[in-house]
C-alpha positions as CSV (number, residue, x, y, z in Angstrom):
1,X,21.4,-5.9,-7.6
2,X,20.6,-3.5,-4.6
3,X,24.4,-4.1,-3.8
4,X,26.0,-3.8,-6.6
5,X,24.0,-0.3,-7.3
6,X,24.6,1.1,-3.5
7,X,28.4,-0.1,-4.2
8,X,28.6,1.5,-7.6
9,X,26.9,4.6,-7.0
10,X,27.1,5.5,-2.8
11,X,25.5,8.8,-2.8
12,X,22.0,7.4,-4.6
13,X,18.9,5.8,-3.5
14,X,17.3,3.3,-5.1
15,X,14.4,1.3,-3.9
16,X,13.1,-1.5,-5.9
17,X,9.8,-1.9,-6.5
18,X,7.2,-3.8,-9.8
19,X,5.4,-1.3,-11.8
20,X,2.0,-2.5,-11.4
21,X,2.4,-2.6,-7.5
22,X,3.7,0.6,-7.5
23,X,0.7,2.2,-9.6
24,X,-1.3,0.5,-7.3
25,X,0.2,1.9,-3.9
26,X,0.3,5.3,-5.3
27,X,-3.4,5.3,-6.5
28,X,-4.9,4.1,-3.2
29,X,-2.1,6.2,-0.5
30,X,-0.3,8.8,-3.3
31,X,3.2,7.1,-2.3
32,X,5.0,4.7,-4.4
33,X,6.3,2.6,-1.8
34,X,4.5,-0.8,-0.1
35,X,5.1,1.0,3.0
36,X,5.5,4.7,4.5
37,X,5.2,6.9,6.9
38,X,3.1,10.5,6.1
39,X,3.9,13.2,8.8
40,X,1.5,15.9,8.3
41,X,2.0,19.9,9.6
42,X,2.2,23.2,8.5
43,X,6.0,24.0,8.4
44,X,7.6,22.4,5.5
45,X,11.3,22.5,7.8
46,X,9.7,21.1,10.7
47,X,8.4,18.2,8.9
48,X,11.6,17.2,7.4
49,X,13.2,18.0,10.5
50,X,10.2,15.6,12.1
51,X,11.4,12.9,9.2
52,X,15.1,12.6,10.1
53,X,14.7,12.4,13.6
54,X,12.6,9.6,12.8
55,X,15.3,7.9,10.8
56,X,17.6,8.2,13.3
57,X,14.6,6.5,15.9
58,X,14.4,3.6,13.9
59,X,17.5,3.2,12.3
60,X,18.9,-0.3,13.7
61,X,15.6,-2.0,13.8
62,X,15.4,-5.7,13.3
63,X,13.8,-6.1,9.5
64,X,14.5,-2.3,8.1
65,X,16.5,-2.4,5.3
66,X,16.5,1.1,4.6
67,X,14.4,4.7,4.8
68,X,13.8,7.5,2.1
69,X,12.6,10.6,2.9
70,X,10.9,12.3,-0.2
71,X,12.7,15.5,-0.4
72,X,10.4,18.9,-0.7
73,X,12.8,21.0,-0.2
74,X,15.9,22.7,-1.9
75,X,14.2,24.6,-4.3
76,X,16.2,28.2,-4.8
77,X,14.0,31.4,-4.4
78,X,15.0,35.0,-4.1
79,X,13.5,36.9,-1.4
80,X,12.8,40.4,-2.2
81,X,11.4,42.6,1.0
82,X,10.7,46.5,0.9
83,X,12.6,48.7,2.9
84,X,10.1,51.3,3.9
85,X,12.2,53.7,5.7
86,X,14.8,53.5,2.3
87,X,11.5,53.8,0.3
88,X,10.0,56.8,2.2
89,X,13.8,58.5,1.9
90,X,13.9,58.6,-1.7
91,X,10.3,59.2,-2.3
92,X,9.6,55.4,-4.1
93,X,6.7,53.8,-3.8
94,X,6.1,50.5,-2.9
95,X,4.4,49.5,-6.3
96,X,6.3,51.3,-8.0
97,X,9.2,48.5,-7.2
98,X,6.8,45.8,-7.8
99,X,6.2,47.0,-11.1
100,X,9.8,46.9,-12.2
101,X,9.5,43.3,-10.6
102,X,6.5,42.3,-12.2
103,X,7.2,43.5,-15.8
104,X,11.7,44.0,-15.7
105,X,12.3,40.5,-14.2
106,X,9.0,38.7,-14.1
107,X,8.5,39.4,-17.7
108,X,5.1,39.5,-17.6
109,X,2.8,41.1,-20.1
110,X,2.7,45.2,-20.6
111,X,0.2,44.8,-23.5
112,X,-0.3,42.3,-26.6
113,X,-0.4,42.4,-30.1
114,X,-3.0,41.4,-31.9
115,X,-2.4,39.3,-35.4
116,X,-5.7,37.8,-36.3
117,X,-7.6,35.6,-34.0
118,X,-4.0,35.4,-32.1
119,X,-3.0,37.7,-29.1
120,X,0.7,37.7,-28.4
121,X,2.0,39.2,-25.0
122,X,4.6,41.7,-25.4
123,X,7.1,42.0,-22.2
124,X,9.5,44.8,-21.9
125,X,12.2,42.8,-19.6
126,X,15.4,44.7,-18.3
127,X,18.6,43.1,-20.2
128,X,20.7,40.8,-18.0
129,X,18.2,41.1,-15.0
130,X,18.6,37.5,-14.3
131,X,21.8,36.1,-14.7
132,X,22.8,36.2,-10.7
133,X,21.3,37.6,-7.8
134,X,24.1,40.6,-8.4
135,X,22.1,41.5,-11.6
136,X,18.8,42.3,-9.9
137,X,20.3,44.1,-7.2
138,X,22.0,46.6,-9.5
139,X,18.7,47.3,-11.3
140,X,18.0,51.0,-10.8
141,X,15.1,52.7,-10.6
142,X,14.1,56.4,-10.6
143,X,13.1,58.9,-7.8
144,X,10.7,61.3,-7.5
145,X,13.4,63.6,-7.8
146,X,15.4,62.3,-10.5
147,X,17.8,60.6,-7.8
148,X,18.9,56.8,-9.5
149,X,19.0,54.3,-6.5
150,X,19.9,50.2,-6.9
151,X,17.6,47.7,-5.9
152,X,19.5,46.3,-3.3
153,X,19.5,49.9,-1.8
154,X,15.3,49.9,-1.4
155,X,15.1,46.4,-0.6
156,X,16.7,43.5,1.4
157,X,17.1,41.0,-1.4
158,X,18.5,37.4,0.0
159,X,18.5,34.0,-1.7
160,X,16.8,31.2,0.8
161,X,16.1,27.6,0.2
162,X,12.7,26.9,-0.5
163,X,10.0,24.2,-1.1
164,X,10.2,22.2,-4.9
165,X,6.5,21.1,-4.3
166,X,3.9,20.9,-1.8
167,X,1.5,17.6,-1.3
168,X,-1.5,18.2,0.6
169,X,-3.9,15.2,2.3
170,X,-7.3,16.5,4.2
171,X,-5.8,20.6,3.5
172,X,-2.9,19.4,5.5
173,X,0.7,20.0,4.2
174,X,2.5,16.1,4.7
175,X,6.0,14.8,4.1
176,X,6.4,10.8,2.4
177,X,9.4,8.6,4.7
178,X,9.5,5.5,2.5
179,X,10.3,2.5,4.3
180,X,11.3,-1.1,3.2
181,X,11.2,-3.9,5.4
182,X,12.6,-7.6,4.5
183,X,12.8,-10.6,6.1
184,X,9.9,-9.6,9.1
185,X,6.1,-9.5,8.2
186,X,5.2,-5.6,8.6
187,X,2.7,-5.9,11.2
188,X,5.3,-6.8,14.0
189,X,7.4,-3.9,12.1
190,X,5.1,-1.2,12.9
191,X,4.5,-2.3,15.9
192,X,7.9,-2.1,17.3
193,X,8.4,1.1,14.7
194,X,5.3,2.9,16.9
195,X,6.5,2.1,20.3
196,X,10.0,3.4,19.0
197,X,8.7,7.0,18.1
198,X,6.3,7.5,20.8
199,X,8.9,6.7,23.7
200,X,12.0,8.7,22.6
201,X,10.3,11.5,20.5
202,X,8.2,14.6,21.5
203,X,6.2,15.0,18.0
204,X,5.7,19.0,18.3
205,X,1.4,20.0,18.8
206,X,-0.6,20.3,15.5
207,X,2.0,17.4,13.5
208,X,1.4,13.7,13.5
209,X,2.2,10.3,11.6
210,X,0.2,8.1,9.5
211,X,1.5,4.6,8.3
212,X,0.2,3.9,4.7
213,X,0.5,1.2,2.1
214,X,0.5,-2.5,2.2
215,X,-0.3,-2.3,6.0
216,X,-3.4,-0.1,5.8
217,X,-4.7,-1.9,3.2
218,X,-4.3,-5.0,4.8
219,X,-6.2,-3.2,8.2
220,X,-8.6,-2.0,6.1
221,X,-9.4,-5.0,4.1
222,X,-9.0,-7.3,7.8
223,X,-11.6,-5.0,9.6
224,X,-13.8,-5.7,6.7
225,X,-13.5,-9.3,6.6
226,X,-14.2,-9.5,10.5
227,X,-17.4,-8.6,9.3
228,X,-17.7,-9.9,6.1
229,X,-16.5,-13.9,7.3
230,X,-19.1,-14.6,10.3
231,X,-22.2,-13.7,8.0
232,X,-20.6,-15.7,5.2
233,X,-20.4,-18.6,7.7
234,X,-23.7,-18.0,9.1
235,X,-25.6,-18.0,5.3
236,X,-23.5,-21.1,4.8
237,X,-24.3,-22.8,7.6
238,X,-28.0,-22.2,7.3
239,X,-27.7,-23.0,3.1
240,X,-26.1,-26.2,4.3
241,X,-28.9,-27.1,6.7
242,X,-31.8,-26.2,4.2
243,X,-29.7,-28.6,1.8
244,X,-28.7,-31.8,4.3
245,X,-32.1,-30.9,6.9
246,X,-29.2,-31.7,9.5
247,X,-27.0,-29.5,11.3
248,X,-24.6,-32.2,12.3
249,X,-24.2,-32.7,8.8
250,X,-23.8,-28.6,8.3
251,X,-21.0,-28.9,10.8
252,X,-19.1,-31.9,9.5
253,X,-19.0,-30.2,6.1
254,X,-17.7,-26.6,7.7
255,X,-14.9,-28.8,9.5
256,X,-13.4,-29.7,6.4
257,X,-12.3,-25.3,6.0
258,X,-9.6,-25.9,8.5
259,X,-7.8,-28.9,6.5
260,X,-7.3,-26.5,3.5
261,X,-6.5,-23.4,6.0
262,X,-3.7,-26.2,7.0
263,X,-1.9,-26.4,3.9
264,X,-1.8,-22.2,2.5
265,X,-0.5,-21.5,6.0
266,X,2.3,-24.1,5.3
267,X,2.5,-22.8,1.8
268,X,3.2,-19.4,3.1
269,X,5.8,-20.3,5.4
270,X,7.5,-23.1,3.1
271,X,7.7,-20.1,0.5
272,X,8.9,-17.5,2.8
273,X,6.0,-15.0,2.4
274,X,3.8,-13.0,5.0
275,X,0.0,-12.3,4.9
276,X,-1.3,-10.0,2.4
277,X,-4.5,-9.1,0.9
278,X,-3.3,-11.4,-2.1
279,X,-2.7,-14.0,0.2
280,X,-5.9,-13.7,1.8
281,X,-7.9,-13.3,-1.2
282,X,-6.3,-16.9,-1.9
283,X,-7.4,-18.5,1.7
284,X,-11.1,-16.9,0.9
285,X,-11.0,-19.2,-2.8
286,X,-9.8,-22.6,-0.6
287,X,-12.8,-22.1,2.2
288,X,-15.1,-22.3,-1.4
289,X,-12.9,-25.3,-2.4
290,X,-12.7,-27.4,0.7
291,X,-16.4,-26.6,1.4
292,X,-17.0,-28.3,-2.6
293,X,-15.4,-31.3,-2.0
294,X,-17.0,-32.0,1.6
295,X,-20.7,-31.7,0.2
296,X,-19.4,-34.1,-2.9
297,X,-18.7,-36.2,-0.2
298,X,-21.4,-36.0,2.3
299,X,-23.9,-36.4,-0.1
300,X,-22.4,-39.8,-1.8
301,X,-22.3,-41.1,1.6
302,X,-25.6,-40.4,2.4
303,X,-27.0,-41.7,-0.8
304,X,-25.0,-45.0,0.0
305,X,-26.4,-45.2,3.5
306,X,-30.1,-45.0,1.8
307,X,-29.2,-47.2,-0.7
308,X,-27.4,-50.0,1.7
309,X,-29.2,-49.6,5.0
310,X,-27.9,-53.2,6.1
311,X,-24.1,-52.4,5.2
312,X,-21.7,-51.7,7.8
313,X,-21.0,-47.6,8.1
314,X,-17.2,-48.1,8.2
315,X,-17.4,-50.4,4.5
316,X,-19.5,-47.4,3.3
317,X,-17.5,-44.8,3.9
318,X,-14.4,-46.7,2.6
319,X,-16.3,-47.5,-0.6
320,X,-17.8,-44.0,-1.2
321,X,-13.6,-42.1,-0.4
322,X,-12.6,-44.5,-3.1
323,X,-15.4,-44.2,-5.4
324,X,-15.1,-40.0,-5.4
325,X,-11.3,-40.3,-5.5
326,X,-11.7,-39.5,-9.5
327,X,-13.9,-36.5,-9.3
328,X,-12.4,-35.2,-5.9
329,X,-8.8,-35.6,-7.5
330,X,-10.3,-33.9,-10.8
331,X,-11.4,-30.9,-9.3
332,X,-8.5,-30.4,-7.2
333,X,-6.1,-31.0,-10.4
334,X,-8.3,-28.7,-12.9
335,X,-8.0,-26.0,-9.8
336,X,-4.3,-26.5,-9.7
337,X,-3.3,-27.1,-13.4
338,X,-5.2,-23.6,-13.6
339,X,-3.1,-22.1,-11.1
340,X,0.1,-23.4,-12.3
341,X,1.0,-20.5,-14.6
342,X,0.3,-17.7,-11.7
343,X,2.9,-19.7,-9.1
344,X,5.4,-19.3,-12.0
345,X,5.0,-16.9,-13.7
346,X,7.4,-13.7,-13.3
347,X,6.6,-10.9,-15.4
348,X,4.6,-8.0,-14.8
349,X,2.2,-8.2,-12.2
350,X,3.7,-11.2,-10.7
351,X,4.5,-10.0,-6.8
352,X,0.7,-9.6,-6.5
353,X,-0.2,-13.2,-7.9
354,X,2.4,-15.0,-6.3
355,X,0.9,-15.2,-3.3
356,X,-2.3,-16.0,-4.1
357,X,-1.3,-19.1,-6.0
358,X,1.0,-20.3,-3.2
359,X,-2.3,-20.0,-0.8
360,X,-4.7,-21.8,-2.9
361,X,-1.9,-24.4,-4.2
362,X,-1.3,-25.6,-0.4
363,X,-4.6,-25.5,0.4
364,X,-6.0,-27.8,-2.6
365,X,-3.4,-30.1,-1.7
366,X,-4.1,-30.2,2.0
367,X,-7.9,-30.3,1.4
368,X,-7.9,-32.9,-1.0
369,X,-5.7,-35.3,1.2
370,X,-7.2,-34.5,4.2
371,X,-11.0,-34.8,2.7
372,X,-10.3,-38.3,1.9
373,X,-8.7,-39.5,5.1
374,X,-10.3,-37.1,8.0
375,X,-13.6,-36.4,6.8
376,X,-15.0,-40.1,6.6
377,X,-13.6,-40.5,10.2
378,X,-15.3,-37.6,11.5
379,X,-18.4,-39.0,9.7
380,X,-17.9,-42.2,11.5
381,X,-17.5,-40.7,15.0
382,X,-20.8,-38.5,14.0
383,X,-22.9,-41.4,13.0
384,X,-21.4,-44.3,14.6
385,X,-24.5,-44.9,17.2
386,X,-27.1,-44.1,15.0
387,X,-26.0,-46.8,12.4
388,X,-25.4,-49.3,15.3
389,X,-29.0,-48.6,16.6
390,X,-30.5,-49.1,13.1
């Protein structure tokens, strides 16, 4: 689609994007784009100026598909500046021009009329006074002493190109460079993208860049989850050992995490997609998973072991895997019959849930295998002397 449209119409930008992402992105960054650069100053020119030399620093780049700059400029304005050595000549008084301005070409207001509860302005414009830039230099006022002078001849009147809109972050004037990246994970992207800009550009003093979007959030969210994960581990840990009175056991249990890490990182690549904050949100759900299905375990085999002191360890373990293969399997299928309709789904919303249900679909899969096969090995290398000694 993205060639057929830059075919079909050359001189227009399009940039694809889901609706509910987009509301999303602009909510949290106030740009409609997964990923972008804001390049804050003061001058409006010097920003965009700041923007293209940009694109021209990273056009080329391996993964960049293209750059938008979001234009704030181009907006027509006439420029109307007082002559004061014409004024003084012909005895004309500043406000005396801005009046005709104000009320002849403004059309603001003189008075209002009053109809009831309802006050309607009444504006005394000059005919024709806005049709070109000719028309308001030919208004005429009056002198002091009767003298008619044109506009044009008290004023330097000039048409310049000026701002549509302003956006403002942190009372700081900022320009949006939209940027889409395929095929390359946008971490390695902005990486490259930063080492670009600060070796062959001389930002001027008082402007500087700021990526946003999908790569912010994902820093934000990562910094919070280096804090969030080792106290989650810790309270697990210690709820584990209250529950088993063994830390080996609390251990054995946590080593099971990595087998379902195993298959959402294969899931990911098999499906082509790079970490997110969907897709991490989706490896948090498979550590509660894998963790599940290691105390199901644990526990049954310790309940055999009390049960059957006499019996061999390595009969017990193969007894208890194959007696929790039906609720193991059942809580892995109920997970993934659940997240069926999210893998395939592709309406509205769907770029934010795909990855999420490619994560925790690999990683049921991998856990559930790998519970059934590693885990009562590990158990077996754990426990192996003890049950010998008994």
């Amino acid at each position: 689609m993205d060639e057929d449209l830059a075919k079909r119409f050359p001189y227009v930008q399009f940039v694809p994007t889901q609706p509910i992402a987009m509301r999303i992105e602009e909510l949290l960054e106030g740009v409609k784009a997964e990923l972008a650069i804001k390049i804050f100053g003061d001058d409006q020119k010097v920003l965009a100026s700041i923007a293209s030399e940009i694109q021209e620093t990273l056009e080329g780049v391996q993964g960049l598909e293209r750059m938008e700059v979001e234009t704030q400029l181009g907006q027509a304005q006439i420029n109307i500046t007082p002559n004061y050595l014409s004024l003084a000549r012909y005895g004309i008084s500043v406000d005396e021009v801005m009046n005709v301005i104000r009320y002849g070409v403004g059309e603001e207001a003189v008075t209002q009329k009053l109809e009831g509860v309802q006050r309607i302005g009444v504006v005394a414009k000059i005919k024709d006074a806005k049709n070109d830039i000719e028309s308001i230099k030919n208004i005429t006022l009056r002198s002091s002493e009767g003298v008619l002078v044109r506009l044009e001849q008290l004023c330097d009147i000039t048409l310049i190109q000026g701002t549509s809109f302003i956006k403002r972050e942190n009372l700081s004037r900022y320009f949006v460079l939209s940027v889409e990246v395929e095929g390359r994970d946008i971490a390695s992207f902005v990486d490259e993208a930063n080492s670009l800009i600060e070796k062959n550009m001389q930002i001027p003093k008082g402007y500087y860049i700021s990526w946003v979007g999908d790569f912010k959030n994902m820093q934000e969210a990562t910094q919070k989850l280096m804090l969030i994960i080792p106290i989650t581990i810790f309270l697990i840990i210690l709820l584990l050992y209250t529950a088993f009175n063994s830390l080996s056991k609390a251990m054995l249990i946590l080593m099971n995490v990595p087998f379902g890490l195993i298959g959402g990182i294969l899931a990911l690549v098999i499906a082509d997609i790079y970490l997110s904050i969907s897709a991490i949100i989706g490896f948090l759900a498979i550590f509660a998973i894998a963790i599940l299905n290691g105390i199901v375990l644990v526990s049954f085999i310790d309940e055999l072991r009390e049960k059957y002191p006499h019996v061999k360890l390595e009969t017990l373990l193969k007894d208890a895997a194959l007696l929790r293969l039906r609720p193991v399997l059942m809580t892995a299928f109920t997970t993934l019959f659940g997240i069926l309709p999210l893998l395939f789904s592709s309406g509205v919303g769907s770029e934010i849930q795909y990855p999420l249900s490619v994560v925790i679909t690999g990683g049921i899969i991998s856990s559930t295998l790998l519970t059934l096969l590693i885990l009562p090995s590990a158990y077996l290398l754990f426990y192996k002397k003890k049950s010998t000694l008994k």
